[in-house]
C-alpha positions in Angstrom: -42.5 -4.7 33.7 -40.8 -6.6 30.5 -41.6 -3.6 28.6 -39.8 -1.1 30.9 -37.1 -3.8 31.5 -36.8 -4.1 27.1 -36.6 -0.5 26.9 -33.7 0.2 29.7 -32.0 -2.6 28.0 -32.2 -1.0 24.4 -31.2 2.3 25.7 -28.2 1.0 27.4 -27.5 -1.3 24.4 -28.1 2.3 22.2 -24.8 4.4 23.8 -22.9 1.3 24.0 -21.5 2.1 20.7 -21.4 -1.1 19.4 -22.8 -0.1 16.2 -20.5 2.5 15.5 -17.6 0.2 16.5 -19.2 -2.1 13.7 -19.7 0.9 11.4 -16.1 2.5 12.1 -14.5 -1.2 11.9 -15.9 -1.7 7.9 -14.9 1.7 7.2 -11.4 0.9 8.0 -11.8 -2.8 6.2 -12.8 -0.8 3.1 -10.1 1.5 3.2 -7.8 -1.2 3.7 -9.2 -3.2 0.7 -8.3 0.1 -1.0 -4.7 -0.2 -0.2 -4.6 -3.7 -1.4 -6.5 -2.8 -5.1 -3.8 0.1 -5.9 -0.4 -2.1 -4.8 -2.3 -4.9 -7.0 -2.6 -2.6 -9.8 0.6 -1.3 -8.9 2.1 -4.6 -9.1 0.4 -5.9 -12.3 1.6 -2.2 -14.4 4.9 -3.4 -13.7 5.4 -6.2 -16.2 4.3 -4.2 -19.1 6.7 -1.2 -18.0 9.6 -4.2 -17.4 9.0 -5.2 -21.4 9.6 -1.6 -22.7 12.7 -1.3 -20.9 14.1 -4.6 -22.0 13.5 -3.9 -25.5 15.9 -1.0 -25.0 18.8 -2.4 -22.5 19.0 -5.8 -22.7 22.5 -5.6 -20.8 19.9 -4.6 -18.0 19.2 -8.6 -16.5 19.7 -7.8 -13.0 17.5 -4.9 -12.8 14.8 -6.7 -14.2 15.3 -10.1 -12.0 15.3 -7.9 -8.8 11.6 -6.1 -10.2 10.3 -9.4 -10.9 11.1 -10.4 -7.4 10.1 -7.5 -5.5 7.1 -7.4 -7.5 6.0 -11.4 -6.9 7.2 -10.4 -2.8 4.1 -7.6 -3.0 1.7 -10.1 -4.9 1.9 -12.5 -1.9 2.0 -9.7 0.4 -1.6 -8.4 -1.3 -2.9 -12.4 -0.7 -1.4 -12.5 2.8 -3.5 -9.2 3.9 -0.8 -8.7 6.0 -0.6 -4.8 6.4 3.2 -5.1 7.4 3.8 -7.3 4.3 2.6 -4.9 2.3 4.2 -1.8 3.5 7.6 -4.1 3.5 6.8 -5.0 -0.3 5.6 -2.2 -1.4 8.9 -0.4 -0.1 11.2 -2.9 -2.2 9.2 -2.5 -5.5 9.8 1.2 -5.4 13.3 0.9 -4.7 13.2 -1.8 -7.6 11.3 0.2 -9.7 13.8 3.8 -8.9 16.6 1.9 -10.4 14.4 0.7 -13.6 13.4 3.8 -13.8 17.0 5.1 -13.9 18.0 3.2 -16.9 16.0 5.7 -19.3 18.1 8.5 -18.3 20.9 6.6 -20.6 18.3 5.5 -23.2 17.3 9.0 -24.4 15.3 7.3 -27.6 13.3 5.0 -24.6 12.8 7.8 -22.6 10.8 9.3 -25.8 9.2 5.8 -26.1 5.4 6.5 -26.2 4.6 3.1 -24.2 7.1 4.1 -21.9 5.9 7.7 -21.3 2.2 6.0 -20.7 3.3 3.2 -18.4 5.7 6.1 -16.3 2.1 7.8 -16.2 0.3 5.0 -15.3 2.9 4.2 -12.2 3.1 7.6 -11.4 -1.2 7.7 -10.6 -0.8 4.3 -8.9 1.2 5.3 -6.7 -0.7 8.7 -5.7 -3.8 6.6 -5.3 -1.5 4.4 -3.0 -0.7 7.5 -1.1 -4.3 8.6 -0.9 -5.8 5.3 0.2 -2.8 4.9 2.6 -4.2 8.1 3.7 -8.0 7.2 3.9 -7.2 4.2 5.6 -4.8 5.9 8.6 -7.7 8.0 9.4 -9.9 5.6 9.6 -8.0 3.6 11.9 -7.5 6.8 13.8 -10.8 7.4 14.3 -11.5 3.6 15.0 -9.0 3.7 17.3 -10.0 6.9 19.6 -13.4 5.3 19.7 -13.0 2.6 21.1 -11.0 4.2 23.7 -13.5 6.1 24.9 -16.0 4.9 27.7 -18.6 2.9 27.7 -17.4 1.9 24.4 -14.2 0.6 25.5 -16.2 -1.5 27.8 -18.1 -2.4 24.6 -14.9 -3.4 22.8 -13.4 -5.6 25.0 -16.8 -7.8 25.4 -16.8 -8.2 21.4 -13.2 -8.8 21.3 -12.6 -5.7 19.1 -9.3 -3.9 19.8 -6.8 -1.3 17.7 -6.4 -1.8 14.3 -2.2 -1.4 13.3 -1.8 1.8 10.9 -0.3 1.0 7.5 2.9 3.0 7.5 6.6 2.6 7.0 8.1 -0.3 8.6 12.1 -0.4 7.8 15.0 1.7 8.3 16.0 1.2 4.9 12.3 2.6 3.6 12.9 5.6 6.0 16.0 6.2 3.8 15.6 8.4 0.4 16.7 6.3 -2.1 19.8 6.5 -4.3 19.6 6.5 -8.0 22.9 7.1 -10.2 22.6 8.4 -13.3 25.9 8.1 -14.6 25.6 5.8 -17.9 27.2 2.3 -17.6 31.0 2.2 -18.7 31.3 -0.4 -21.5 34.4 -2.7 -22.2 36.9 -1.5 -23.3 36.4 2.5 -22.3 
């Protein structure tokens, strides 16, 4: 009778799903911890890139104060794990970063700077990684999240206190927005 009784139980315990709601729910954690590694790479590339620009337009200042600050904003958005945080942050680096970037249209020998053409390179696979593990990690939650919609698993779900995971996506209006970089060079006194 305990045998019979073990054996209904494992079979119902079996198409539960509870182990693929395990198994989905660390597939999206590592995707996720994916997202986090490329902005922290993104973010730590940014320094170096920062320095060769200086050394070329030091009339620069408030460009480089604003990617210092958006960058520290995605560092503690990376600690706080915070997948809004990040998506936030990450949005004002790049914004930062477009009008750094911008200055090396009027610094043609910077522009030719080999540092500069490596760390532009560098930035430029960060942020395709970023795309792809933004990518990975979506799915994931998609499939996580279909899952655990479905019945008996739902059931399963709410008992173990598992419910949907948020997507990492665009958050503001303003990140919605294509941003706007001038290229005009800067007039200087007197002109």
């Amino acid at each position: 009778m305990k045998r019979a009784l073990f054996a209904a139980a494992a079979v119902l315990l079996a198409g539960c799903g509870y182990n693929r709601i395990q198994t989905l729910d660390e597939q999206a954690n590592a995707f996720k911890s994916q997202i986090e590694v490329q902005l922290q790479r993104r973010a730590d590339l940014v320094p170096n890139l920062v320095e060769t620009v200086r050394g070329y337009a030091q009339q620069e200042q408030t460009i480089f104060i604003a990617v210092a600050d958006a960058r520290a904003r995605l560092g503690g958005a990376v600690q706080s794990g915070s997948l809004q945080q990040m998506s936030e942050a990450n949005q004002g680096l790049t914004g930062a970063l477009g009008r750094l970037l911008a200055i090396s249209e009027n610094y043609p020998q910077l522009k030719s700077n080999e540092n500069f053409r490596a760390l532009q390179d560098q930035l430029e696979g960060t942020e395709n990684r970023i795309s792809t593990a933004r990518g990975d990690y979506n799915t994931a939650v998609q499939t996580y999240n279909a899952y655990i919609r479905l019945f008996p698993q739902v059931l399963t779900a709410k008992v173990i206190g598992k419910g949907p995971r948020e997507y990492f996506e665009v958050t503001t209006a303003q990140a919605r927005e294509v941003p706007k970089v001038d290229f005009t060079a800067p007039q200087k006194k007197g002109q």
